[in-house]
C-alpha positions as a LaTeX table, in Angstrom:
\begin{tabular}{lrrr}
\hline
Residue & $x$ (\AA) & $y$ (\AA) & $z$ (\AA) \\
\hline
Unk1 & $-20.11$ & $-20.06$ & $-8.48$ \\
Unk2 & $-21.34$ & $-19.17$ & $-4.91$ \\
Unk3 & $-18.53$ & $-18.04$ & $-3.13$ \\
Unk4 & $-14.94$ & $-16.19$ & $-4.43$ \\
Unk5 & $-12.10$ & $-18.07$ & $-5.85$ \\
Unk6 & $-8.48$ & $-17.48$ & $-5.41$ \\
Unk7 & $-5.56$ & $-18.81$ & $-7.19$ \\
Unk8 & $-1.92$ & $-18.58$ & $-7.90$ \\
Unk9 & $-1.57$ & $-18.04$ & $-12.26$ \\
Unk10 & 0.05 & $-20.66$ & $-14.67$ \\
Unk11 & 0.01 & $-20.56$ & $-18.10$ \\
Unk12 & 0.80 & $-24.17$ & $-18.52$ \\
Unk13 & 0.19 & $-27.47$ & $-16.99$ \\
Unk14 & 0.91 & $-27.92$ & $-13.07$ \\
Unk15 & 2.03 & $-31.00$ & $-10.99$ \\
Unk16 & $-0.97$ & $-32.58$ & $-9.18$ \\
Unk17 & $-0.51$ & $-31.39$ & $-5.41$ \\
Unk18 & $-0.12$ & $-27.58$ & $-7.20$ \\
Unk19 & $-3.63$ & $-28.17$ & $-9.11$ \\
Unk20 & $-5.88$ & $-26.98$ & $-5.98$ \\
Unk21 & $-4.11$ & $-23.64$ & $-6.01$ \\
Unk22 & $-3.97$ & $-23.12$ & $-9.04$ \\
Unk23 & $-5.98$ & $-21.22$ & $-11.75$ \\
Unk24 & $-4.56$ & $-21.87$ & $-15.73$ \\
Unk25 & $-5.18$ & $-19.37$ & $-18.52$ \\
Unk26 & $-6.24$ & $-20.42$ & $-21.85$ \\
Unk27 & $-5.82$ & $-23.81$ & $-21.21$ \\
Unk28 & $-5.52$ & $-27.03$ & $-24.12$ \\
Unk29 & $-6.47$ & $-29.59$ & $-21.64$ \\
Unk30 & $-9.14$ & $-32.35$ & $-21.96$ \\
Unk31 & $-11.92$ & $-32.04$ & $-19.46$ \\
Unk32 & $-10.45$ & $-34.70$ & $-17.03$ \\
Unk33 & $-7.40$ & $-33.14$ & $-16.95$ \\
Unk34 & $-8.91$ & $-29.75$ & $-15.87$ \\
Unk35 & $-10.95$ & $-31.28$ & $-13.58$ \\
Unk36 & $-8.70$ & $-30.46$ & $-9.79$ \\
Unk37 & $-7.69$ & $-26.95$ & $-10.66$ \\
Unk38 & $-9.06$ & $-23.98$ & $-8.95$ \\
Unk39 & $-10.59$ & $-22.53$ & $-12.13$ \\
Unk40 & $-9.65$ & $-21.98$ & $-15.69$ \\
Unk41 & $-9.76$ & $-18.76$ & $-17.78$ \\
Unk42 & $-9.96$ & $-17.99$ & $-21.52$ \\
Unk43 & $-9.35$ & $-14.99$ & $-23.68$ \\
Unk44 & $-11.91$ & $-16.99$ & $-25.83$ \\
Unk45 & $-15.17$ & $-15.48$ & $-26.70$ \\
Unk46 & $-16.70$ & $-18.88$ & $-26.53$ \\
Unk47 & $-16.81$ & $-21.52$ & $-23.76$ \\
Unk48 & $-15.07$ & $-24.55$ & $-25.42$ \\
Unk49 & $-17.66$ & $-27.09$ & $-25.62$ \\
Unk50 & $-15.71$ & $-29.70$ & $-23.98$ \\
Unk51 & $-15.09$ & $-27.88$ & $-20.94$ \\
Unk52 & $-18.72$ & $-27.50$ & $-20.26$ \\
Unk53 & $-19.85$ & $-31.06$ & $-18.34$ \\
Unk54 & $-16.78$ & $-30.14$ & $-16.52$ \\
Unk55 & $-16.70$ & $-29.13$ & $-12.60$ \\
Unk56 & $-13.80$ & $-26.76$ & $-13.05$ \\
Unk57 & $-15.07$ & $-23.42$ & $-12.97$ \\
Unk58 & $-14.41$ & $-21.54$ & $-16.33$ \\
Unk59 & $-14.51$ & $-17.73$ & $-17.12$ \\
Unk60 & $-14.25$ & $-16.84$ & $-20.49$ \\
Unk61 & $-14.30$ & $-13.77$ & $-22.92$ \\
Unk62 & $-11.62$ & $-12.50$ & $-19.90$ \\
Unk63 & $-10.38$ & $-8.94$ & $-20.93$ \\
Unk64 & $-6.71$ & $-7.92$ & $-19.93$ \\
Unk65 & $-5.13$ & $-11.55$ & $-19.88$ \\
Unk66 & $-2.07$ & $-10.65$ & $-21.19$ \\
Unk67 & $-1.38$ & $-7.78$ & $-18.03$ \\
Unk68 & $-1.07$ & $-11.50$ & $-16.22$ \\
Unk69 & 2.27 & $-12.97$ & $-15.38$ \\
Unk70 & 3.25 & $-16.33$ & $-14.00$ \\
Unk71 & 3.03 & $-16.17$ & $-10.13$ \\
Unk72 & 0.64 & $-13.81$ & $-9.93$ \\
Unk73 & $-2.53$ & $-14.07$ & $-7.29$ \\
Unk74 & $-6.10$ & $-13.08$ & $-8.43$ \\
Unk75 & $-9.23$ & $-13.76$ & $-6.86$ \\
Unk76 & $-12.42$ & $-14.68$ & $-9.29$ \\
Unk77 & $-15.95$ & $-13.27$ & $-8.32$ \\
Unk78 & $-19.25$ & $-15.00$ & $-8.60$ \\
Unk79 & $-19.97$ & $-12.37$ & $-11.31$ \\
Unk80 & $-16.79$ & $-13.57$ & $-13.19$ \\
Unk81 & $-15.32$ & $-10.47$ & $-12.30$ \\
Unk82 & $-11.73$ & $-10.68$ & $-12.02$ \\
Unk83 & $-9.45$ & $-8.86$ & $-9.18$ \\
Unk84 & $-5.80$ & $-9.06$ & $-9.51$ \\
Unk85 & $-4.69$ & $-9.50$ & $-5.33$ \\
Unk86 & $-0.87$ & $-10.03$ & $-6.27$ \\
Unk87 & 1.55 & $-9.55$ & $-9.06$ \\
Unk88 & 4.79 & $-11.27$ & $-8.83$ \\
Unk89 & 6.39 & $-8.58$ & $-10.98$ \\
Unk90 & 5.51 & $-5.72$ & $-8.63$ \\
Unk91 & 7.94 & $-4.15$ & $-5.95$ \\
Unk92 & 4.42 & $-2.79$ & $-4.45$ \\
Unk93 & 2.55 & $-5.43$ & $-3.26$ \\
Unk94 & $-0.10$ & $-4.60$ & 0.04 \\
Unk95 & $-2.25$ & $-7.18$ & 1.98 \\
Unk96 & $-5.32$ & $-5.03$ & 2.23 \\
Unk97 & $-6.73$ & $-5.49$ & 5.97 \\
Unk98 & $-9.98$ & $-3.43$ & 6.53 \\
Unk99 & $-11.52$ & $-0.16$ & 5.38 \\
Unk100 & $-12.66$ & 0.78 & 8.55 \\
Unk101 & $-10.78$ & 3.35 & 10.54 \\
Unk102 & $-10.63$ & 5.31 & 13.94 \\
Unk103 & $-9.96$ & 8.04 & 12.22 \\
Unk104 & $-11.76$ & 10.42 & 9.72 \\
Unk105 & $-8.49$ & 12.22 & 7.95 \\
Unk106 & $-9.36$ & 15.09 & 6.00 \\
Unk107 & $-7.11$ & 13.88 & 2.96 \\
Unk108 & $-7.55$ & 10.31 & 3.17 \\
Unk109 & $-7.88$ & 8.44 & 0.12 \\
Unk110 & $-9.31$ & 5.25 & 0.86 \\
Unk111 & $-13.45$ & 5.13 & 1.12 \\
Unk112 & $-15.00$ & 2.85 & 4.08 \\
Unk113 & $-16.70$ & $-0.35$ & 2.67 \\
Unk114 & $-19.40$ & $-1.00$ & 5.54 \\
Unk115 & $-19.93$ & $-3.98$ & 3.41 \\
Unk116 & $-16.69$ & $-5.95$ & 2.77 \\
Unk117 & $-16.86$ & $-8.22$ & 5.74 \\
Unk118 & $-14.03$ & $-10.12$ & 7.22 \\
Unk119 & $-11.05$ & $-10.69$ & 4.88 \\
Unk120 & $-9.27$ & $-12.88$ & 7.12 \\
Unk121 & $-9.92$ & $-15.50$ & 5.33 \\
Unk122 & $-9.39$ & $-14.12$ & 2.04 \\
Unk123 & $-5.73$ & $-12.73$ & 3.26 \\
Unk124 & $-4.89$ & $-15.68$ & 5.32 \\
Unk125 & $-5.17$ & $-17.69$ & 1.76 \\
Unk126 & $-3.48$ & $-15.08$ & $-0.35$ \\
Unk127 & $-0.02$ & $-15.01$ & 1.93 \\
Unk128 & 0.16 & $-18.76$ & 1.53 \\
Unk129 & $-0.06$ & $-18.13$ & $-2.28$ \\
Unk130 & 2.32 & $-15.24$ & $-2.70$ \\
Unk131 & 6.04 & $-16.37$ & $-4.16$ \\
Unk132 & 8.85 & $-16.58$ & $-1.38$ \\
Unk133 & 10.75 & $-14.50$ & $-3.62$ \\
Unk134 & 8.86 & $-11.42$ & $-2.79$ \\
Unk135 & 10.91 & $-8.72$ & $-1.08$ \\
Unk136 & 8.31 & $-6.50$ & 0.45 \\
Unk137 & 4.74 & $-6.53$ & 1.28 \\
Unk138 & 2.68 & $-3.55$ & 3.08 \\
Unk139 & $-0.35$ & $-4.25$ & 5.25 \\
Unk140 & $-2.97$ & $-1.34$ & 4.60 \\
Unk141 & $-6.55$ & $-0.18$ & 4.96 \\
Unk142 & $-8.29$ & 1.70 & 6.62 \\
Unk143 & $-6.56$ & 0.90 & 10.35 \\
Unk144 & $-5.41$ & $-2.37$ & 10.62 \\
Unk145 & $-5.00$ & $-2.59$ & 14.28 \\
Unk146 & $-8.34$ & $-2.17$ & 13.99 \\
Unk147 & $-9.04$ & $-5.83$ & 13.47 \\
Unk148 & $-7.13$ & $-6.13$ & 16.75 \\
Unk149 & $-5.15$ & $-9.57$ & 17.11 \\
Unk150 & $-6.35$ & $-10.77$ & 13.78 \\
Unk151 & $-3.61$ & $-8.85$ & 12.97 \\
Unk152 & $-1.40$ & $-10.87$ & 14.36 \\
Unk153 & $-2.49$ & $-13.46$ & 12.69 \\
Unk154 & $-1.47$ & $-12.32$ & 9.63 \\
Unk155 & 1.61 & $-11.13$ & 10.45 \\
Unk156 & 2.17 & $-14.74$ & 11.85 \\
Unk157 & 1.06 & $-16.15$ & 8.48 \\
Unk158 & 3.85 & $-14.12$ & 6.76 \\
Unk159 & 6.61 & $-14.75$ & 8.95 \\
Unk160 & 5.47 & $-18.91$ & 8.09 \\
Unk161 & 5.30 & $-18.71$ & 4.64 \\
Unk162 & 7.07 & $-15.39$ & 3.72 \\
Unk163 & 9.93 & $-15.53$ & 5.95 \\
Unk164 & 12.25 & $-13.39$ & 3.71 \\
Unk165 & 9.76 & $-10.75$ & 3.16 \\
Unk166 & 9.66 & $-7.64$ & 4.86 \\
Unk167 & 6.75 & $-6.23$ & 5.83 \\
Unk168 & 5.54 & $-2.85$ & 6.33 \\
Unk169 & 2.78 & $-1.72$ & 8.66 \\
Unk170 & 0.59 & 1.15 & 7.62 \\
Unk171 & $-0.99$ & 2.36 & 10.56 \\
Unk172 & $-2.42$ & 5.61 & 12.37 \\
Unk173 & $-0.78$ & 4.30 & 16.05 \\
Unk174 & $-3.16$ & 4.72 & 17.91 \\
Unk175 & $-3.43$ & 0.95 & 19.07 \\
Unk176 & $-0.18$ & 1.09 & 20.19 \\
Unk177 & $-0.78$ & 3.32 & 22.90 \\
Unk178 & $-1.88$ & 0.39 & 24.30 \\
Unk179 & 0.68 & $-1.35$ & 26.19 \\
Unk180 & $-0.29$ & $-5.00$ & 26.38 \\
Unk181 & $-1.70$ & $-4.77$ & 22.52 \\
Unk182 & 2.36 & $-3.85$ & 21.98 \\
Unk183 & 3.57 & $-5.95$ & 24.01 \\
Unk184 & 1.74 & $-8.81$ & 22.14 \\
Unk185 & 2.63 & $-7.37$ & 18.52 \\
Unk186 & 6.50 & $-7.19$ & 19.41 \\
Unk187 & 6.34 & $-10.51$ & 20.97 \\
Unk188 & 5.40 & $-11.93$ & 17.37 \\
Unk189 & 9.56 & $-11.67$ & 16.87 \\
Unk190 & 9.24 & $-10.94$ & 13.15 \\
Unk191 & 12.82 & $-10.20$ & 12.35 \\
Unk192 & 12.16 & $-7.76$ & 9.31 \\
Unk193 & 9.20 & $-5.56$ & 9.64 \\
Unk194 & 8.37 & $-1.69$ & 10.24 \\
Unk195 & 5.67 & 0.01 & 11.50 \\
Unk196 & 4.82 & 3.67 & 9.60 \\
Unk197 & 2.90 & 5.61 & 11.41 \\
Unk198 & 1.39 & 8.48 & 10.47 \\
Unk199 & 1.90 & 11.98 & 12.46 \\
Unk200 & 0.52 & 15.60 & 10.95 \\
Unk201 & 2.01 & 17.89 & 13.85 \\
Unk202 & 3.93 & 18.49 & 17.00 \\
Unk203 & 0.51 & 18.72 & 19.07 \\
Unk204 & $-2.53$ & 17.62 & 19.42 \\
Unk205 & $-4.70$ & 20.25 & 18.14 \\
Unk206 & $-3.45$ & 20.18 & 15.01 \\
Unk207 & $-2.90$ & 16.52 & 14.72 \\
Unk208 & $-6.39$ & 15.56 & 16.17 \\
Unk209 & $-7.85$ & 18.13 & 13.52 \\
Unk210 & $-6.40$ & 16.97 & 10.53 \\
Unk211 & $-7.35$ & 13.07 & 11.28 \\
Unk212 & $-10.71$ & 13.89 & 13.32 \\
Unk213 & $-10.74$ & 12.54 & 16.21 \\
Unk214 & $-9.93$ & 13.94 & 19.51 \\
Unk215 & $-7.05$ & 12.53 & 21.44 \\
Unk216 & $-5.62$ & 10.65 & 18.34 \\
Unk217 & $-2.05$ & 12.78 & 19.01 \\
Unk218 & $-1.56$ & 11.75 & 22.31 \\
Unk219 & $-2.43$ & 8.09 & 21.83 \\
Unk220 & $-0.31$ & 7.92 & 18.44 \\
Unk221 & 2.78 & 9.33 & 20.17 \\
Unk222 & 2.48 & 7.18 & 23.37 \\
Unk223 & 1.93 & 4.21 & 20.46 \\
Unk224 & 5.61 & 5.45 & 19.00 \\
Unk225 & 6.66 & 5.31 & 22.14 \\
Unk226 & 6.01 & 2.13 & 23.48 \\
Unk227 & 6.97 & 0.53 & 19.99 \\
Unk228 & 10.15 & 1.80 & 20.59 \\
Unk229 & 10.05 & 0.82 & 23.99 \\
Unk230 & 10.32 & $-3.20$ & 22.84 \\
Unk231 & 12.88 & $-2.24$ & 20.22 \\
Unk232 & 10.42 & $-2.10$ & 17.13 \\
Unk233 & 11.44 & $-0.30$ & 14.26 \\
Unk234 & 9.60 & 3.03 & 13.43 \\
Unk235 & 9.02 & 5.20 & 10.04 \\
Unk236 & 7.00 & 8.25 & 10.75 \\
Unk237 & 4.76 & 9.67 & 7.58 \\
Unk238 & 3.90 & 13.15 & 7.25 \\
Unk239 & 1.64 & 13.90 & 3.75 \\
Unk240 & 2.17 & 17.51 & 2.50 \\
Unk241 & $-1.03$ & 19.90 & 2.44 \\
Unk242 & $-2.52$ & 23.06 & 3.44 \\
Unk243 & $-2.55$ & 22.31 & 6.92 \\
Unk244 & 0.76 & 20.93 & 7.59 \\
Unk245 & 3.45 & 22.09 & 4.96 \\
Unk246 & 4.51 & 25.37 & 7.08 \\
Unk247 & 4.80 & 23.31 & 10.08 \\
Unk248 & 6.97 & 20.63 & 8.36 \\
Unk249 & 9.78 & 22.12 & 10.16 \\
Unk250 & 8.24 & 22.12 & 13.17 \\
Unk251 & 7.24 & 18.17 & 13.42 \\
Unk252 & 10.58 & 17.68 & 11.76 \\
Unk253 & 12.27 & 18.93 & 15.19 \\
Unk254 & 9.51 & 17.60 & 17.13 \\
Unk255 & 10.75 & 14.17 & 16.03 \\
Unk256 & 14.45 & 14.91 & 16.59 \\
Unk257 & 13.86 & 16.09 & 20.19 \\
Unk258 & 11.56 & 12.92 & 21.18 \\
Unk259 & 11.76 & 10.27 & 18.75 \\
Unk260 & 15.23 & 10.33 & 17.47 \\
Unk261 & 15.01 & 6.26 & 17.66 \\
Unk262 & 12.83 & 6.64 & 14.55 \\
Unk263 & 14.43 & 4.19 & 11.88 \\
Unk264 & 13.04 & 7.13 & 8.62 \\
Unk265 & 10.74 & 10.01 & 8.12 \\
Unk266 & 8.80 & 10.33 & 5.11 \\
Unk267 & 7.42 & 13.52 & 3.52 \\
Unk268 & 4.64 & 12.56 & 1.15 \\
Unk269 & 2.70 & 14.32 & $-1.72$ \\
Unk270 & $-1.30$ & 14.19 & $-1.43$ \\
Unk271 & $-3.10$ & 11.74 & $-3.44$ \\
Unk272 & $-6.09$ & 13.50 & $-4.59$ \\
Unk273 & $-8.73$ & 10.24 & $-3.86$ \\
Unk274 & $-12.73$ & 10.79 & $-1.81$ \\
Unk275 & $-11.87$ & 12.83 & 1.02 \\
Unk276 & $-9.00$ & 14.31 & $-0.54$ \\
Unk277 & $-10.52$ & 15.21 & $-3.24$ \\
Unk278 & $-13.94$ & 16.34 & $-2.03$ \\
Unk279 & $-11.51$ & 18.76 & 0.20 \\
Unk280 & $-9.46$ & 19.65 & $-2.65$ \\
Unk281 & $-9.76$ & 23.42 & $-2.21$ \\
Unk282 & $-8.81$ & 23.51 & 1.64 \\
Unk283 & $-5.89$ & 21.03 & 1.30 \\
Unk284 & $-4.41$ & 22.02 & $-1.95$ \\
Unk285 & $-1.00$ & 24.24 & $-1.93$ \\
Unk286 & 1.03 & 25.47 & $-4.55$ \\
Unk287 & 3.98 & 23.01 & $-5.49$ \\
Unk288 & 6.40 & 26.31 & $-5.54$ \\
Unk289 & 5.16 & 27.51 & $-1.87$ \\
Unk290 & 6.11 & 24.06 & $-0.11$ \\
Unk291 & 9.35 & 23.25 & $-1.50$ \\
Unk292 & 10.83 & 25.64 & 0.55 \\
Unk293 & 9.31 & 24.74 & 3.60 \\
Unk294 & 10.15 & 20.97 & 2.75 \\
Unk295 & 13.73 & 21.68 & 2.09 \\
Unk296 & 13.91 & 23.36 & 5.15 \\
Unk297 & 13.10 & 19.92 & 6.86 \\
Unk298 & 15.23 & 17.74 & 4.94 \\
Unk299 & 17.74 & 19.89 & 5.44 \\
Unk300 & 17.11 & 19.78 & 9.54 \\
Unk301 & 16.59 & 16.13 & 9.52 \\
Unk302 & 20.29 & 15.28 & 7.21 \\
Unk303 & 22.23 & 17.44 & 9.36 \\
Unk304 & 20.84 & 15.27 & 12.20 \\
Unk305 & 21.65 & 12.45 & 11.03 \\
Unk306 & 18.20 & 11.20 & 10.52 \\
Unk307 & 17.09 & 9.09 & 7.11 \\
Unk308 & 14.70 & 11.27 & 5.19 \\
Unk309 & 12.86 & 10.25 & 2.23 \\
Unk310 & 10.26 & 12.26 & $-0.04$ \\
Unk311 & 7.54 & 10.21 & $-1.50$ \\
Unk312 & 5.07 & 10.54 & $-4.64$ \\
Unk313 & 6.25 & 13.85 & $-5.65$ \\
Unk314 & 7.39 & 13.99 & $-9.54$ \\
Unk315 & 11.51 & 15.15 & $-9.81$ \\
Unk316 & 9.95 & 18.19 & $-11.56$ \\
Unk317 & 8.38 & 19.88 & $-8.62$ \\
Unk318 & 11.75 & 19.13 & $-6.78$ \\
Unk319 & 15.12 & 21.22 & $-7.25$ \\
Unk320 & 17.88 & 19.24 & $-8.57$ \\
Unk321 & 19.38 & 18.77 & $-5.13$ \\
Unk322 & 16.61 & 17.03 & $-3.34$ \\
Unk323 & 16.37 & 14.56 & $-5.92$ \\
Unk324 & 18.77 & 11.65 & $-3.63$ \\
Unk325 & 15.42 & 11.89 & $-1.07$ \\
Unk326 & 12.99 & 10.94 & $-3.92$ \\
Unk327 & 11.79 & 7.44 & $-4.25$ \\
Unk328 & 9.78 & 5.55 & $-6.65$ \\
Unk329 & 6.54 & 4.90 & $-4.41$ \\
Unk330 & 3.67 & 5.28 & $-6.06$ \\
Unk331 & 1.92 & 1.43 & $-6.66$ \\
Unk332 & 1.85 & 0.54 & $-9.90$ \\
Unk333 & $-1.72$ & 0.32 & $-10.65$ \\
Unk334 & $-2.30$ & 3.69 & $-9.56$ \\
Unk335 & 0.72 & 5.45 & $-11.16$ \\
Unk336 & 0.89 & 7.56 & $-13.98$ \\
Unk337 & 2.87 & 9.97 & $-16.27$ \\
Unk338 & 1.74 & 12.85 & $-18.28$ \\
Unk339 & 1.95 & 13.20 & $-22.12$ \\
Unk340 & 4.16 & 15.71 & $-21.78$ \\
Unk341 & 6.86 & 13.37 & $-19.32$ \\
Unk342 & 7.64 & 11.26 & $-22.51$ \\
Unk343 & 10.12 & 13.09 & $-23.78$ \\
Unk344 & 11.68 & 14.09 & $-20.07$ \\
Unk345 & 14.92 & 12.45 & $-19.54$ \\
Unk346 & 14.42 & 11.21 & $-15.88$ \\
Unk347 & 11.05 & 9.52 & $-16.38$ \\
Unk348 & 13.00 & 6.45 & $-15.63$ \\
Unk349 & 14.16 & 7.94 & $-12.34$ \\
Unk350 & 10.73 & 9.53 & $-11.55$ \\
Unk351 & 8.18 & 8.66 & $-9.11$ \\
Unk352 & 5.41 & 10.09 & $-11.31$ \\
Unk353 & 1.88 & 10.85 & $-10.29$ \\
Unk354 & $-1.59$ & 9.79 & $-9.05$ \\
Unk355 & $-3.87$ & 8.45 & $-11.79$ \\
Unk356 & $-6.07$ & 10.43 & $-9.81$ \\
Unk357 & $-3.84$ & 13.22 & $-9.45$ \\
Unk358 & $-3.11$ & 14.03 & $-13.38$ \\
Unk359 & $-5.53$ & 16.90 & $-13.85$ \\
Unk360 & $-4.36$ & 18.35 & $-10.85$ \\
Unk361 & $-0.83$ & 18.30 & $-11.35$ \\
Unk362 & $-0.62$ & 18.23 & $-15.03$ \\
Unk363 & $-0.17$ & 22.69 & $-15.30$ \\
Unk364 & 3.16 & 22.25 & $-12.87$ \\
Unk365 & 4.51 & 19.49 & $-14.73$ \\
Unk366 & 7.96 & 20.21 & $-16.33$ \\
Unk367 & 10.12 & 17.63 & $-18.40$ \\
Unk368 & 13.24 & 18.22 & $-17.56$ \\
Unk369 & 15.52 & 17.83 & $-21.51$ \\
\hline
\end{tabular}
């Protein structure tokens, strides 16, 4: 192999124009009949000696075959690796844009790759290969305005072969401040999609500090803004740390005042990944000193008639009555319980935590009997 290869799961036999997409675990097929698929892949331990003449490129000794499903998307590596880029399963799917960012957040998660390349290509292929049954999909990075109108591309891409998915656009904003860029985006007409922007204050000095970079506030509200402007829907995202969890109230009625258009807030619990977690010590707060603080938001927000939601917090760290605001939003492959949640009677109901969060969180963990 030379270059990546992407293809859409089966476990048995396709029809013939399906082959080229297509990459068939454990397969009991002669060599000719192997020979138009994408790739094949084996639990195996051993090549099967009949598939070696052939020109259908075979990975064997594959660990974790049984985590596939039908449907699902994965992308094969030259080194046989094996990257899962969809499951059909999953109510958490993301088309992941670009690492690189215009910002430098003190609690972001995600680490810059200054060698990934363009994955245009790569994303273009794997939204004509996702299953038009899918409900939601999430465009993340990094920034992906950064990429500028590839985005749009994409976006285009869905609304062809998606066209009942709704999409969600992670973004910092900042793009959006420009008007024409907007203008373009909204012009795109896709008829189910919101853009979640991310704001950590009610002015720019503490905004521009948290994501470091100067002028980031004022260009991420005039982004809101001119969204809003053309009718596009708008979530705004506000993670929970040292540096913004007393003045949760404060952006709350920031919000109210100037973006009351906004379609839903979201308060969200910091996942503890690079930056976050090389800045542990200056970001972390005690679970028992921001309820209050977070309560008092919701609280502001309800009466207002504004749609709040709390995200990857555990029902543990919440009281009882802000339980209707929490939502199940951590991805799967990066979710987690603790030993001690097994025997808690609203795992089921639970967002849980971080797989990168469990030592941190495991001492306020509660199961609730």
């Amino acid at each position: 192999m030379d270059k990546p290869l992407i293809g859409r799961i089966s476990f048995s036999p396709v029809e013939k124009n399906k082959k080229s997409t297509t990459i068939i675990v454990n397969p009991k097929l002669s060599t000719h009949k192997l020979k138009d698929y994408v790739a094949s892949i084996s639990s195996s331990k051993e090549v099967n000696s009949d598939l070696k003449p052939n020109k259908t490129h075979t990975v064997y000794n594959v660990y974790g075959i049984d985590s596939l499903c039908e449907g699902d998307v994965v992308e094969i590596l030259p080194s046989g690796k094996i990257n899962i880029l969809y499951q059909i399963n999953s109510s958490h799917n993301i088309i992941f844009v670009t690492s690189m960012c215009n910002c430098n957040c003190i609690m972001c998660p995600q680490p810059i790759n200054c060698n990934e390349g363009n994955l245009m290509d790569l994303n273009l292929k794997l939204i004509s290969l996702i299953d038009k049954s899918t409900k939601e999909l999430a465009f993340t990075g990094g920034e992906p305005t950064i990429m500028g109108h590839d985005l749009f591309r994409l976006i285009l891409a869905c609304k062809h072969f998606l066209p009942e998915t709704s999409l969600l656009l992670l973004t910092n904003g900042r793009k959006f401040s420009d008007f024409e860029y907007t203008h373009l985006y909204s012009s795109l007409s896709h008829s189910n999609m919101i853009a979640g922007i991310a704001l950590y204050g009610d002015n720019d000095i503490e905004h521009d500090f948290i994501v470091g970079s100067v002028g980031a506030f004022n260009e991420a509200v005039m982004g809101i803004l001119n969204l809003s402007s053309f009718g596009n829907p708008i979530e705004i995202r506000t993670v929970i740390h040292k540096h913004t969890y007393k003045k949760l109230l404060r952006i709350s009625e920031f919000i109210y005042r100037n973006m009351a258009f906004v379609k839903h807030i979201a308060f969200m619990g910091l996942e503890p990944m690079w930056r976050a977690r090389k800045n542990l010590k200056q970001l972390w707060v005690e679970p028992e000193e921001f309820i209050r603080y977070l309560e008092k938001s919701i609280r502001f927000l309800v009466q207002r008639g504004m749609s709040v939601s709390v995200y990857n917090l555990p029902l543990c760290l919440l009281p009882e009555h802000l339980w209707v605001f929490s939502r199940q939003s951590i991805s799967e492959w990066k979710n987690s319980f603790d030993s001690k949640c097994l025997k808690c009677s609203v795992r089921e109901k639970c967002s849980g935590i971080f797989d990168s969060g469990l030592d941190v969180y495991t001492n306020y963990l509660r199961p609730i009997l």
